[in-house]
SEGU-443153 format. One record per residue (C-alpha): residue number from 1; x, z, y. Coordinates in steps of 0.25 Angstrom, whole numbers, always signed. Example, Ala and Ser with C-alpha at 12.3 -4.5 7.8 and 13.67 -1.06 7.14 Angstrom:
<torvexs>
(1, (+49, +31, -18))
(2, (+55, +29, -4))
</torvexs>
This chain:
<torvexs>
(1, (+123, +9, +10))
(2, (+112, +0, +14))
(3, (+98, +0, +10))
(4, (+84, -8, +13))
(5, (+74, -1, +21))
(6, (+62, -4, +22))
(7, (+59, -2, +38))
(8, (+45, -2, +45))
(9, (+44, -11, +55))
(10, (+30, -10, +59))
(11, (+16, -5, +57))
(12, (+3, -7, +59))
(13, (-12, -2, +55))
(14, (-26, -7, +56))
(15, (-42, +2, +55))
(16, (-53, -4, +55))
(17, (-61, -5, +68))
(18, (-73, +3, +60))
(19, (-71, +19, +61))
(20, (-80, +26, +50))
(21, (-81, +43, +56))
(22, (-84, +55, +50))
(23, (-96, +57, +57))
(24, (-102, +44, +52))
(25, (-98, +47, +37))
(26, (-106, +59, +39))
(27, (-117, +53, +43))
(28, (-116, +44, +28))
(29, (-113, +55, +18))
(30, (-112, +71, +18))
(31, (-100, +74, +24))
(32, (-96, +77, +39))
(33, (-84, +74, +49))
(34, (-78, +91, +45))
(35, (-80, +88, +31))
(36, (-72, +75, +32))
(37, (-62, +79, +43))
(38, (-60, +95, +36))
(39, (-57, +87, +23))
(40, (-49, +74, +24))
(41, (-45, +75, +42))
(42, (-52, +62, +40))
(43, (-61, +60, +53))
(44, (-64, +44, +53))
(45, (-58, +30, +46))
(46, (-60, +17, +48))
(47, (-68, +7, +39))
(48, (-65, -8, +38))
(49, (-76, -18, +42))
(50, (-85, -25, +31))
(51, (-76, -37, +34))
(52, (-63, -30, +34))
(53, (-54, -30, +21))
(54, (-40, -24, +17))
(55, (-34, -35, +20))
(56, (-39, -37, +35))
(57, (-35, -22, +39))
(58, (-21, -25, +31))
(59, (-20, -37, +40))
(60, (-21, -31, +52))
(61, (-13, -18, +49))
(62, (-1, -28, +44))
(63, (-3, -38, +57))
(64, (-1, -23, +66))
(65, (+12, -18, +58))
(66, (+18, -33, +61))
(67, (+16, -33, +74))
(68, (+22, -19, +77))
(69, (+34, -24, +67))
(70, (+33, -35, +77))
(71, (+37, -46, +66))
(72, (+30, -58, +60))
(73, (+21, -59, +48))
(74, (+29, -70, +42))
(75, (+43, -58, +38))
(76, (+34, -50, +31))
(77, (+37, -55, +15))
(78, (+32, -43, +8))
(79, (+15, -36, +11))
(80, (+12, -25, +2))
(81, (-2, -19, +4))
(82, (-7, -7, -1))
(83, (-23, -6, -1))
(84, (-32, +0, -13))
(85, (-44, -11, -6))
(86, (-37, -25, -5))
(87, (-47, -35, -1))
(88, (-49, -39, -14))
(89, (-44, -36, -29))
(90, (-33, -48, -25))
(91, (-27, -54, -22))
(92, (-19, -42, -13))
(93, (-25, -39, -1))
(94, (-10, -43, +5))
(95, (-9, -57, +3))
(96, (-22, -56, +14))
(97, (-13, -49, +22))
(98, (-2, -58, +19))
(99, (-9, -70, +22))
(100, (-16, -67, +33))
(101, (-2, -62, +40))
(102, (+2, -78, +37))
(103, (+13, -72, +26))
(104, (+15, -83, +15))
(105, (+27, -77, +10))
(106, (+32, -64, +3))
(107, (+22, -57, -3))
(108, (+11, -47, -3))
(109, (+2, -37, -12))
(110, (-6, -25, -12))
(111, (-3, -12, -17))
(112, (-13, -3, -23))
(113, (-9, +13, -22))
(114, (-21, +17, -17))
(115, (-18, +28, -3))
(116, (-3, +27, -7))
(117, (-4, +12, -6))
(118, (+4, +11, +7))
(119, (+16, +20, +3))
(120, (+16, +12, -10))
(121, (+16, -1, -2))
(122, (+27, +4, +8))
(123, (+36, +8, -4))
(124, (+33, -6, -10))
(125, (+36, -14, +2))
(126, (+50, -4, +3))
(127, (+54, -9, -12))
(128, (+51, -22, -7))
(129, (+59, -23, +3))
(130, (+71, -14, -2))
(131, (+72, -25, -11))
(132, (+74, -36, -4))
(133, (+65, -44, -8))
(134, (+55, -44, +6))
(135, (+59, -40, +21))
(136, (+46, -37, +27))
(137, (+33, -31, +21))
(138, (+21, -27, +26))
(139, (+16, -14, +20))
(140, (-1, -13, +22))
(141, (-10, -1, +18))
(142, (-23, -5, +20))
(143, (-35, +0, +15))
(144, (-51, -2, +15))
(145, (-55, +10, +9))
(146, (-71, +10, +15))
(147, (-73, -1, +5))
(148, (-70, +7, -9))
(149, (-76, +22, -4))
(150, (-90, +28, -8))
(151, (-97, +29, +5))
(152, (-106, +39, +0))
(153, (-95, +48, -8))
(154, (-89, +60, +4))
(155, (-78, +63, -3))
(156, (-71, +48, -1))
(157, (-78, +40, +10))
(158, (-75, +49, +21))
(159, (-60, +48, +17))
(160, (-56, +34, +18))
(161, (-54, +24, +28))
(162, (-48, +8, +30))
(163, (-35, +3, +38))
(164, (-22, -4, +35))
(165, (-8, +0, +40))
(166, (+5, -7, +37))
(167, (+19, -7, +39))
(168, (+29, -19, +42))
(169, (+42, -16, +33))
(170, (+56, -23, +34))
(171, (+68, -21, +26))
(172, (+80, -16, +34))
(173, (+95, -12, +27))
(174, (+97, +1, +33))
(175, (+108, +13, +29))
(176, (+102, +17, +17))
(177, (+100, +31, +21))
(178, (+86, +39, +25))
(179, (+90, +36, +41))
(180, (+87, +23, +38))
(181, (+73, +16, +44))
(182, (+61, +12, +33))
(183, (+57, +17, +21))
(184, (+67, +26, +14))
(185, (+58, +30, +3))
(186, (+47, +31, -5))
(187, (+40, +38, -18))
(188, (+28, +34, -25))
(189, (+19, +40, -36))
(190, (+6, +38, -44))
(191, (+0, +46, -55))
(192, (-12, +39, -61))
(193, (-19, +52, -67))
(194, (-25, +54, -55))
(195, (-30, +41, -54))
(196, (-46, +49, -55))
(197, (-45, +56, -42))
(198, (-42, +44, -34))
(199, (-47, +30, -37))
(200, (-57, +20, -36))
(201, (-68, +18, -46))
(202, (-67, +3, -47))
(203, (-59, -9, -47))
(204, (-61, -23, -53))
(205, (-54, -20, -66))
(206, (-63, -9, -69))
(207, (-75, -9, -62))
(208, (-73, -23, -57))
(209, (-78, -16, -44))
(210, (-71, -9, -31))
(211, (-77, +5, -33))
(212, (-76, +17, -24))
(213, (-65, +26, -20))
(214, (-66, +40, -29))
(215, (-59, +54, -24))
(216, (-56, +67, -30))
(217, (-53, +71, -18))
(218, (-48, +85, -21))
(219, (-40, +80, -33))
(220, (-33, +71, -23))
(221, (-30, +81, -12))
(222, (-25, +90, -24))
(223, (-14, +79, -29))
(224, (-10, +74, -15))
(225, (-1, +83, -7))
(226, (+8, +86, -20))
(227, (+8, +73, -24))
(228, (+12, +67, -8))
(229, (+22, +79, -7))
(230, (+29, +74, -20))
(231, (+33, +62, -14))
(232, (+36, +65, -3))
(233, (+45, +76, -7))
(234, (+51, +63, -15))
(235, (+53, +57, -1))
(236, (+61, +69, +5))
(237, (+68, +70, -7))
(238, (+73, +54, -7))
(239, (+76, +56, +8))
(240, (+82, +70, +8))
(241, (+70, +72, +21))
(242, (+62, +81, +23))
(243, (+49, +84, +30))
(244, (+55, +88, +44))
(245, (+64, +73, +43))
(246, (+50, +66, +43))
(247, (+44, +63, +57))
(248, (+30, +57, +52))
(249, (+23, +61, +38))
(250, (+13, +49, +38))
(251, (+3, +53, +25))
(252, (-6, +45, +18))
(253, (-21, +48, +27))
(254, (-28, +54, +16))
(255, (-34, +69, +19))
(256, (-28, +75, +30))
(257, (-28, +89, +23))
(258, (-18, +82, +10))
(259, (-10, +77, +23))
(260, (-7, +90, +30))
(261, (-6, +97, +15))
(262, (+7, +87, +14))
(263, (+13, +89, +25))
(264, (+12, +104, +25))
(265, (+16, +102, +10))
(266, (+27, +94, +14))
(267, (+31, +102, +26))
(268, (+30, +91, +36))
(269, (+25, +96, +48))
(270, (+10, +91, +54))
(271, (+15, +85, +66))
(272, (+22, +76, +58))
(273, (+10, +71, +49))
(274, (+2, +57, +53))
(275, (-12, +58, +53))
(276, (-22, +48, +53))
(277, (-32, +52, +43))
(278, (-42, +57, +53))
(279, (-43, +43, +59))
(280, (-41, +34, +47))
(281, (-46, +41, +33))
(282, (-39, +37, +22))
(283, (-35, +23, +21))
(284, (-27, +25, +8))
(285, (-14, +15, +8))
(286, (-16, +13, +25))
(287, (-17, +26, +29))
(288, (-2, +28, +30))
(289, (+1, +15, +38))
(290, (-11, +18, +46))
(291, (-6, +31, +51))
(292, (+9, +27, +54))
(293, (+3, +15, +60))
(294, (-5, +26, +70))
(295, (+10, +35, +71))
(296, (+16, +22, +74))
(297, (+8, +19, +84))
(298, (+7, +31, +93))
(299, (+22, +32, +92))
(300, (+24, +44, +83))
(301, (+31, +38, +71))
(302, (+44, +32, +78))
(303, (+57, +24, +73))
(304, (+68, +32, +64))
(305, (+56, +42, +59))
(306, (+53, +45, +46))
(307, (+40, +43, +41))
(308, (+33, +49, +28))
(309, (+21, +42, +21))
(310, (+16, +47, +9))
(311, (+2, +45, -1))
(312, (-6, +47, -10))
(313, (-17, +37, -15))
(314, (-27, +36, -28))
(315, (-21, +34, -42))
(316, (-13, +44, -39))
(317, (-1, +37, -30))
(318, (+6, +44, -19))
(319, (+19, +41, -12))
(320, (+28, +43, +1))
(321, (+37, +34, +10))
(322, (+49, +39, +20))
(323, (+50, +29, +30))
(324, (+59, +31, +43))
(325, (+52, +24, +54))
</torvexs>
C-alpha cells in the first residue's frame, strides 16, 4: 500500500521589529508585569508598525519558509492563509502574498478559524495535496491582532501580540504507514454555542465596522484543555501513539497555565512542551508556526520526529495535527 503525504519541506517566521512589554502596559492601564506573567506566562509581544499589514508579515514569514525549503516561488500552486485580520475585507490577504512572491498560477485564499486557523489551514493544505490536485503549498498563519484589541480593556490587551509563521509542504508517496514523513493526521472541531465567549463585536455585515476583540476569559480557560485533550486523544487513537511516541508537543501560544494543564492532562512530559508565549503573546493562527519555527531553528525539533500541534480559537473551533518531522 502506497499513500500521499504531505511532507514539510521547510519553515519560516517573521515579528515585528516593535516589542510592546509588560512594564510599559503597566504604565497604560491598571495591571503589572506579576499579574500578567502569574496569569497568562505572557511577558512581552510584538506589535506591527502603522504601516505594516497582515499581508507584509505573511510575506516575509512565506519568503523565510522558501528559502530553508530552499525551492523556488514559482513550484508552489496552492497558498492557504489563515488570519482573522486580512488586510482588507477582500479580496484574501493571500493573493497579496501570492502576488508579491511573483505566483500567477495555482491558487490562493484565506482561511478564517480564528486561533485554530493554522491547524485548520495545514489540514486544508494536506486534503489538497492528498488529492492530487496541487504539489506544493505554502501554509501562513499570520495575524495582526494589536489592530482589533481594546487598549484600555486588562483582561485582552495584555494577551495578544502580531507575527506570521509558515510552512512549505510537498506531497510525497510514502508507505502508507505512521513511519512515514508528513502529516499523518488530523481532527477538527467547532461548536457555535460558544460563540459569546470568544468573538469580535463587529464586522462589515453587521456593524459594517472592524470592532474589538471580547473574552470571557475564565469561560475559555474552562472549555480549553478538555476540548484540546479530545482531539488529541483522536490523534493517538488514529495513530495507535501515545504520548511517550511524541518528541515535541508544540501547543497553540495562548495562556501558558491552559498549556501546562494539557500536557499534564495528556501525560506529555514538560520537557517535551514548546514554549514561546512569554516572548510572542498570543498571535492566534501564527502562533504555532512561530514556535516551531524558533524549535526549528535552535535544532530541537530534528528529521524522523513527531510533532503534535494542537488549538483552539473563537467560535468555538479546536483541532490537532500529527506531523513526523
Amino acid at each position: 500500500m502506497t499513500a500521499i503525504r504531505s511532507v514539510v519541506l521547510g519553515c519560516g517566521s517573521y515579528l515585528p521589529e516593535r516589542v510592546l512589554t509588560n512594564a510599559e502596559l503597566a504604565a497604560r492601564i491598571d495591571t503589572s508585569d506579576d499579574w500578567i506573567v502569574q496569569r497568562t506566562g505572557i511577558r512581552e509581544r510584538h506589535i506591527a508598525a502603522d504601516d505594516e499589514f497582515t499581508s507584509h508579515l505573511a510575506i516575509k514569514a512565506a519568503q523565510a519558509a522558501l528559502a530553508d525549503a530552499g525551492i523556488d516561488a514559482q513550484s508552489i500552486d496552492l497558498i492557504v492563509l489563515a488570519t482573522s485580520t486580512p488586510d482588507n475585507t477582500f479580496p484574501a490577504t493571500a493573493v497579496a502574498v501570492q502576488h508579491a512572491l511573483g505566483i500567477n498560477h495555482g491558487v490562493a485564499f484565506d482561511l478564517q478559524a480564528v486561533c485554530s486557523g493554522f491547524v485548520f489551514a495545514l489540514t486544508t493544505a494536506d486534503n489538497f495535496l492528498r488529492a492530487g490536485t496541487h504539489k506544493r503549498a505554502l501554509v501562513i498563519g499570520a495575524e495582526t491582532f494589536s489592530r482589533i484589541l481594546d487598549w484600555n480593556d486588562r483582561g485582552t490587551c495584555v494577551l495578544f501580540g502580531d507575527g506570521a509563521g509558515a510552512v512549505v509542504l510537498e506531497a510525497q508517496p510514502h508507505a502508507g504507514t505512521t513511519a512515514d514523513r508528513g502529516v499523518l493526521t488530523t481532527h477538527l472541531r467547532s461548536d457555535g454555542r460558544h460563540k459569546a465567549k470568544l468573538f469580535v463585536d463587529g464586522g462589515p455585515g453587521s456593524t459594517k465596522t472592524v470592532g474589538h476583540l471580547r473574552m470571557e476569559g475564565r469561560e475559555v480557560f474552562k472549555h480549553a484543555v478538555g476540548m484540546i485533550t479530545d482531539v488529541i486523544v483522536d490523534a493517538f487513537n488514529a495513530t495507535g501513539f501515545t504520548a511517550e511516541d511524541i518528541t515535541w508537543f508544540i501547543p497553540h501560544q495562548a495562556n501558558k497555565r491552559i498549556i501546562d494543564a494539557s500536557a499534564h492532562k495528556l501525560h506529555i512530559a514538560p520537557q517535551k512542551v514548546v514554549l514561546t508565549v512569554d516572548k510572542h503573546g498570543n498571535t492566534s493562527a501564527a502562533s504555532i508556526p512561530l514556535a516551531l519555527a524558533v524549535a526549528v531553528k535552535d535544532g530541537r525539533v530534528k528529521k524522523g520526529d513527531l510533532v503534535l500541534f494542537e488549538a483552539m480559537g473563537g467560535g468555538f473551533t479546536w483541532g490537532s495535527a500529527l506531523v513526523r518531522w
